[in-house]
C-alpha angles and dihedrals in degrees: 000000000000124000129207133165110239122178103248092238081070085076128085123190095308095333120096117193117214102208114142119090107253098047096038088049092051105050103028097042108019102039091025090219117199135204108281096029105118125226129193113228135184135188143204092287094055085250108147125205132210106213140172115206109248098181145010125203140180082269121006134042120210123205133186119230107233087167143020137173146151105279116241098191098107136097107253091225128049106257107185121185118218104196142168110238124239142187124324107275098026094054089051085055091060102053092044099058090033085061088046086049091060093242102163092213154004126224118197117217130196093214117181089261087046109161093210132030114249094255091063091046082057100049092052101049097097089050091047094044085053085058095055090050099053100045083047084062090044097058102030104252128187097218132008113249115238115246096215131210108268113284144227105248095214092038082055103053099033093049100093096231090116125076086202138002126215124191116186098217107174123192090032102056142051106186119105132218093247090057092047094043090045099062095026097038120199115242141221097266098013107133104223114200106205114203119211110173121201135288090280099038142231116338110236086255088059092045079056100048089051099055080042099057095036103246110165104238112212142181136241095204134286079301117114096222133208113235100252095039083058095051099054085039096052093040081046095058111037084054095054095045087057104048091046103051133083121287 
């Protein structure tokens, strides 16, 4: 069923009126959606909403709620992801599983083995945060997650918005994910920043500033990684480890 992210003033009674461009292009040209289809919306409040289109205009489509509910399709902790941004289709990888994955947010940082310079960061983040919106459509999600400014790697880390902070440092650590979750637990809430550094790693100062700051430093396995394979493993996994362990 499609799903698409509506404003909930858009909805009278049981009648929701589709009215803005994106979403009118895409289900009214692109999908070519008919009376009688049906399309799962959601709006601002994560309230999603069962509909079967009633009508469809020269500019607007209008649907019925049959159903509506609370969604349920949302991590129950804040799981940002701080990365180093490669190459063209690669980078748009990332961001695509990171949004499948429920990560609330990306932060772009300009690391010392940065694939691209911060100007041209800049210039990509509407496109990237497209991305993010659309994959958000294509798995359902509740929210769409916030494609940030590049970052300072160091002001990230040492301004106190994260409850813990996680670098995957391979080559210089031995310690997994299961064996640092299982003594220092996420919680339901806790807001978890994820480090992925670029395709040839962290620079010795940034190993530094980790051990500095305190990150825990942690491994994805004897595997050498690409950078966007260690991205989807490590969200993976961090994921996994807290909704399998004891509440």
């Amino acid at each position: 069923m499609p799903h698409f992210f509506i404003k909930s003033d858009q909805i009278t009674g049981d009648i929701v009126e589709i009215s803005d461009k994106d979403n009118y292009q895409h289900i009214a040209k692109s999908l070519r959606i008919k009376s009688g289809e049906k399309l799962l919306l959601i709006d601002e409040n994560q309230i999603q909403y069962e509909t079967v289109v009633s009508e469809v205009t020269n500019s607007k489509v209008f649907a019925k709620v049959s159903k509506s509910y609370k969604s349920e399709k949302f991590l129950d902790f804040d799981l940002f992801l701080a990365q180093s941004p490669l190459r063209s289709d690669a980078q748009n990888y990332i961001i695509e599983k990171a949004t499948e994955l429920g990560v609330s947010g990306i932060y772009p940082i300009c690391t010392h083995n940065c694939a691209l310079n911060k100007s041209v960061i800049e210039k990509k983040i509407p496109k990237w945060q497209k991305i993010m919106c659309e994959s958000s459509k294509q798995c359902e999600r509740a929210l769409v997650p916030v494609m940030y400014p590049p970052a300072n790697l160091k002001n990230l880390i040492e301004s106190d918005s994260f409850d813990k902070v996680i670098a995957f440092c391979e080559r210089i650590t031995t310690k997994t994910i299961r064996e640092a979750l299982k003594g220092d637990p996420i919680s339901k809430g806790d807001r978890i920043l994820v480090i992925i550094g670029p395709e040839g790693g962290f620079a010795d100062d940034e190993f530094e500033m980790f051990k500095e700051l305190k990150v825990e430093m942690l491994t994805l396995g004897k595997l050498i990684l690409r950078a966007e394979t260690a991205v989807v493993t490590a969200l993976g996994n961090i994921i996994y480890e807290y909704e399998n362990s004891e509440k």
